[in-house]
KEKE-3310 file (N, C-alpha, C; in steps of 0.2 Angstrom, whole numbers, plus 5000, padded with zeros to 4 digits):
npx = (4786:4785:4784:4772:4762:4762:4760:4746:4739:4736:4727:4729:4727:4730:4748:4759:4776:4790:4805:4819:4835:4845:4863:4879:4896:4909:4928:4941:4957:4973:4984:4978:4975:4968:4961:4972:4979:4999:5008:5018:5023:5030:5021:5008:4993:4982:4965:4952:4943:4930:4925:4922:4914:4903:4902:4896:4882:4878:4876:4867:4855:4850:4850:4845:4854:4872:4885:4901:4913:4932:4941:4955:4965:4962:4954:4945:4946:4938:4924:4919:4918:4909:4899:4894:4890:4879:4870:4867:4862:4852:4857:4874:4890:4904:4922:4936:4944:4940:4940:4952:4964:4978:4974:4961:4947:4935:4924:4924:4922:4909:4902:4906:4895:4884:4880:4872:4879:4874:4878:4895:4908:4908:4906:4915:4922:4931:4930:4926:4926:4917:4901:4886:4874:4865:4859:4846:4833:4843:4854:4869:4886:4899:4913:4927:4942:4951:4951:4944:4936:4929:4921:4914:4906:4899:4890:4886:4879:4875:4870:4855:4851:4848:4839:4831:4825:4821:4810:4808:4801:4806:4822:4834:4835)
npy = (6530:6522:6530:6537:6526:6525:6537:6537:6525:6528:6537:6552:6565:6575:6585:6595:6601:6604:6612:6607:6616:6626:6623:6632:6628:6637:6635:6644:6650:6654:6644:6632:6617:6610:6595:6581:6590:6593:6597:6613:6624:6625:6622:6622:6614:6603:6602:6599:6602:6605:6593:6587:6595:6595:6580:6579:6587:6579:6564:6568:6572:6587:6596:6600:6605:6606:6616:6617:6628:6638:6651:6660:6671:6684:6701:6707:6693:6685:6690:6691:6677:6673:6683:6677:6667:6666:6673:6661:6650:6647:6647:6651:6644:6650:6640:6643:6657:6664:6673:6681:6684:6690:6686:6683:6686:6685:6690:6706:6705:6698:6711:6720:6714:6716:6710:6705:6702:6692:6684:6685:6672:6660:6651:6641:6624:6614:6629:6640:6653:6656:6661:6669:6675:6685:6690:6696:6684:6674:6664:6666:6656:6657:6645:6639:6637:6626:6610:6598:6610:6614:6602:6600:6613:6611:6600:6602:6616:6622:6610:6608:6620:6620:6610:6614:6626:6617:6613:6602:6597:6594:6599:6596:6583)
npz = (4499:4512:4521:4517:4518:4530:4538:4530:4536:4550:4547:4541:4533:4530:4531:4540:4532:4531:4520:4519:4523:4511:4511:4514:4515:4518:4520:4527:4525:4520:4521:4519:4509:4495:4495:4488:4483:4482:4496:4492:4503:4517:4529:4527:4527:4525:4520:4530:4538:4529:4520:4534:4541:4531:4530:4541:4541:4531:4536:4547:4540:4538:4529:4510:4501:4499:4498:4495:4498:4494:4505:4504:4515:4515:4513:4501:4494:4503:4504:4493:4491:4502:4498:4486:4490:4498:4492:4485:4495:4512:4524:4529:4533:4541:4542:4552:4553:4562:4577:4586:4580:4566:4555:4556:4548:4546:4555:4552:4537:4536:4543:4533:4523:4526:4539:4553:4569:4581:4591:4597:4601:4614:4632:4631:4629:4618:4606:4609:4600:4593:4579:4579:4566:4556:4541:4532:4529:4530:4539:4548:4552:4562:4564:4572:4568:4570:4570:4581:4586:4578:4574:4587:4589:4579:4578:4594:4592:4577:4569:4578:4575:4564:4563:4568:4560:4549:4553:4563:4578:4591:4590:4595:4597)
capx = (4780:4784:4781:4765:4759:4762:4754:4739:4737:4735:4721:4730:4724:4735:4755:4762:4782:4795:4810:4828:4840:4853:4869:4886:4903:4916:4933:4944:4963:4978:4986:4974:4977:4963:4961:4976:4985:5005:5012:5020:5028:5030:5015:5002:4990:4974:4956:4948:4936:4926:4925:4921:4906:4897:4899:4891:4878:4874:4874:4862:4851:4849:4851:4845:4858:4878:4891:4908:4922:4936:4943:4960:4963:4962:4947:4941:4942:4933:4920:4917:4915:4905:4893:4893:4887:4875:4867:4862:4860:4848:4862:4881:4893:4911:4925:4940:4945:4933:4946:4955:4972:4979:4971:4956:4946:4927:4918:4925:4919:4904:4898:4902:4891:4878:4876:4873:4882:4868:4884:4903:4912:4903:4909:4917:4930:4934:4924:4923:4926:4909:4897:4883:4874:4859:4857:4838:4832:4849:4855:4875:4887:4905:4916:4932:4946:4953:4946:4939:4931:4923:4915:4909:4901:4894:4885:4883:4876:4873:4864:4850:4847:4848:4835:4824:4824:4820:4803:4810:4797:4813:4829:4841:4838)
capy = (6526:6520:6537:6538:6522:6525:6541:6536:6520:6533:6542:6558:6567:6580:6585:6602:6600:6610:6611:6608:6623:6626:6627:6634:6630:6640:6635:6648:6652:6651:6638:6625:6615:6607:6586:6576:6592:6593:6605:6619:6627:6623:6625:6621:6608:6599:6607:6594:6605:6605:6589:6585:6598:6591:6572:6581:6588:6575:6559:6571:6576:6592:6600:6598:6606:6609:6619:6617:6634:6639:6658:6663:6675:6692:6703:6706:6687:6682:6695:6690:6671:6672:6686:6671:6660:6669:6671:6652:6645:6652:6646:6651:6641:6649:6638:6648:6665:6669:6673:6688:6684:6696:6685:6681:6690:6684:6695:6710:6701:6698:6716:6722:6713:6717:6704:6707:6697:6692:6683:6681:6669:6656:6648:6633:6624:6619:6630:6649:6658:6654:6667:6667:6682:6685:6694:6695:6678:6669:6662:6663:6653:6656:6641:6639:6632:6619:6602:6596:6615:6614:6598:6603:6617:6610:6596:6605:6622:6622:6605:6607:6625:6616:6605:6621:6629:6612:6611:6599:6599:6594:6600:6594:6576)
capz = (4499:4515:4526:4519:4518:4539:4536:4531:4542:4557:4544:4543:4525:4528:4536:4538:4531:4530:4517:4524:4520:4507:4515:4510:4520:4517:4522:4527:4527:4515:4522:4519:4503:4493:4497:4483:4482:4484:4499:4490:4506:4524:4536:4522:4528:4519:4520:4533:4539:4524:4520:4540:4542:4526:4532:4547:4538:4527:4539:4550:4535:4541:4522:4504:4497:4503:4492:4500:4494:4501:4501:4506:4521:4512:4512:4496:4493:4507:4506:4487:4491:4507:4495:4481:4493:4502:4484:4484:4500:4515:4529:4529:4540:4538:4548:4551:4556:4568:4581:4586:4576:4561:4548:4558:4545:4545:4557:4547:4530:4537:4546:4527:4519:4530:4544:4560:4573:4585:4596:4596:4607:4618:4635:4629:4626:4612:4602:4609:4596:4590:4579:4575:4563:4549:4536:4529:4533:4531:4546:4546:4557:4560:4569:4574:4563:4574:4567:4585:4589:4572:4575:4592:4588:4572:4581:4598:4589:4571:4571:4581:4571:4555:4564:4570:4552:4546:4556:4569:4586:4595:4587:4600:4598)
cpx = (4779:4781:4774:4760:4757:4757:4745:4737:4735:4729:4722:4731:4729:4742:4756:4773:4785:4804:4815:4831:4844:4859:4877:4891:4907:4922:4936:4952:4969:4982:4986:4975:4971:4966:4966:4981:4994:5008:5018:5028:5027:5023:5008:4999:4982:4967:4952:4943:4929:4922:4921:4913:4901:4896:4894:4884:4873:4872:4867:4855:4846:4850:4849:4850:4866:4880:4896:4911:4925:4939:4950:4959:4966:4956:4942:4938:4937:4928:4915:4913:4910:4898:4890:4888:4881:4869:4863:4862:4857:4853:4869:4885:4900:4916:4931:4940:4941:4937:4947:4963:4970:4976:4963:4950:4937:4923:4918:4921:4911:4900:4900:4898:4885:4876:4874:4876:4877:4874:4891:4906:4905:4908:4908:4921:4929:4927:4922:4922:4920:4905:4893:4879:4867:4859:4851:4835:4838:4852:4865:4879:4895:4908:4922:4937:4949:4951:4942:4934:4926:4920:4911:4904:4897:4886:4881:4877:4873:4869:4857:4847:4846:4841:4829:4824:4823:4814:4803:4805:4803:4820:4836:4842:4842)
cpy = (6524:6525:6537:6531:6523:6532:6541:6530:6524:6539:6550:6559:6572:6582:6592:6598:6605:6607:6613:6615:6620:6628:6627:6635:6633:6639:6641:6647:6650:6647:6633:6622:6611:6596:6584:6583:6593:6601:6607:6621:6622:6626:6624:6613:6607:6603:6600:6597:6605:6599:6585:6589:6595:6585:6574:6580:6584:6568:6562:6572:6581:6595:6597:6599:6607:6612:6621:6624:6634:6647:6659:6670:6682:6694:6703:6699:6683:6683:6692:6682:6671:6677:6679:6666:6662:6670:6665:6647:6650:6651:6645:6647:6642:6646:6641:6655:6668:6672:6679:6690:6689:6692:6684:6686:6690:6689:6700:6710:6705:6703:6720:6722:6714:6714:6707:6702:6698:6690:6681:6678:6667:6655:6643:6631:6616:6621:6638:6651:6656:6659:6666:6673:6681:6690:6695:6691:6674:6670:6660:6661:6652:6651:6642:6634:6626:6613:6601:6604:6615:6610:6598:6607:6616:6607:6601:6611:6623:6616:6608:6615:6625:6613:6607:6623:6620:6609:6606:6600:6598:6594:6599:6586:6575)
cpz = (4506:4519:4523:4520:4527:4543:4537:4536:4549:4554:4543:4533:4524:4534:4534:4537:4528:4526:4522:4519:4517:4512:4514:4516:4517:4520:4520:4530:4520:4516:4522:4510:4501:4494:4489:4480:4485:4488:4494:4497:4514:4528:4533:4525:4526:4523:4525:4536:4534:4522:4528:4540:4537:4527:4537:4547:4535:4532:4546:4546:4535:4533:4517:4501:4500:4498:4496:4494:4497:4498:4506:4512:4517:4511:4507:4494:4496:4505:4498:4486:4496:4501:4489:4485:4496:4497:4484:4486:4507:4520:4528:4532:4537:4544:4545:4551:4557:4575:4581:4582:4569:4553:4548:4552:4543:4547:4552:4541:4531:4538:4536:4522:4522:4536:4549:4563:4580:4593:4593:4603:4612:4624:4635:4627:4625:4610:4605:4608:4589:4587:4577:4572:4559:4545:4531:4534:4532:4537:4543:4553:4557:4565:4567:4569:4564:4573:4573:4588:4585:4573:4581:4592:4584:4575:4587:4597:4583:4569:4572:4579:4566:4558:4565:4563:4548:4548:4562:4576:4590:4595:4592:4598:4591)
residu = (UNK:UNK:UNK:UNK:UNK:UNK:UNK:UNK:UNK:UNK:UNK:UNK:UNK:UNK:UNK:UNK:UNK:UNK:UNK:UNK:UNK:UNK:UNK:UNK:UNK:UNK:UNK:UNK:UNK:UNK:UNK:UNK:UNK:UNK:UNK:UNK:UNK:UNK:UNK:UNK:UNK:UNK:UNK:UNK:UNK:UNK:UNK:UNK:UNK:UNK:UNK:UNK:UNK:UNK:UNK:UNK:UNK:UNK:UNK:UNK:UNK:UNK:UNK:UNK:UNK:UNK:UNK:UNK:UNK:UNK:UNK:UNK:UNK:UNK:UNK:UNK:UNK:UNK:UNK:UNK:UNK:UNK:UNK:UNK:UNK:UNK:UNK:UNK:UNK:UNK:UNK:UNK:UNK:UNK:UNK:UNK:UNK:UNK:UNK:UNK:UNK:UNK:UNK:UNK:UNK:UNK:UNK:UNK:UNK:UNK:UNK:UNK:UNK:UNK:UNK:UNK:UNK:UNK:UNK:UNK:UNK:UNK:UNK:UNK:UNK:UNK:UNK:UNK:UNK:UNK:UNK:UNK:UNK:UNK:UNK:UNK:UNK:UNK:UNK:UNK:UNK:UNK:UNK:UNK:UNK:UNK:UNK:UNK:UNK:UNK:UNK:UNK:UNK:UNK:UNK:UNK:UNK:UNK:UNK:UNK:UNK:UNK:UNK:UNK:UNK:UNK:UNK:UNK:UNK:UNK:UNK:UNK:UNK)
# end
């Protein structure tokens, strides 16, 4: 009530507006453990990426909708949830195995399903192994799994293209 009320006080009858994106994170890797579960083995540690990019997200309000998964680092699986997700949201964002390691497994996923990778790897640090890709009109964004590369690139990069697909006249601020 209040936005229009400020609206019309400036006489304006009509506004062009634009819906925020759905958008699906994916956490990647099998070592990662869902939040209040019990390490199993050694080397296993908690999903903080997921949890981090949607606080992101949401205190931005750069999205209508989030849907946090997570897929294990095997082909099929990924391929399966990254397609699930892409189904029902217009922007991907997968953290994790974007990289050149034996698990790193996204780009591959992804050029299956179709994407095209428009770039991989930025110069930056943290945060290089950065991708960014589409398929139709879906906008997908792969970040690095490292906790503080993920939130660089989030903020630095996927932000302010959340804020362009959002209608934004200046998606940086």
């Amino acid at each position: 009530a209040g936005h229009l009320g400020i609206l019309a006080a400036q006489g304006l009858a009509q506004i062009t507006v634009h819906q925020r994106p759905s958008v699906g994170i994916l956490t990647t890797g099998t070592e990662l453990l869902p939040l209040g579960a019990t390490r199993q083995h050694p080397g296993q540690i908690y999903d903080s990426n997921g949890p981090l990019i949607q606080a992101l997200l949401q205190h931005h309000q750069v999205a209508d909708q989030i849907t946090l998964a997570h897929a294990a680092d095997d082909l099929p699986s990924l391929q399966r949830s990254m397609a699930t997700l892409l189904e029902k949201v217009s922007v991907l964002i997968c953290v994790g195995g974007v990289s050149v390691g034996d698990h790193d497994l996204v780009k591959p996923a992804l050029a299956n399903l179709g994407v095209t990778t428009d770039f991989w790897r930025v110069a930056m640090k943290p945060g290089k192994p950065f991708l960014f890709g589409q398929r139709e009109a879906k906008a997908i964004f792969g970040l690095p799994g490292n906790p503080v590369s993920a939130y660089v690139t989030a903020f630095l990069l996927v932000l302010p293209a959340l804020r362009k697909l959002a209608g934004a006249a200046e998606p940086q601020s």
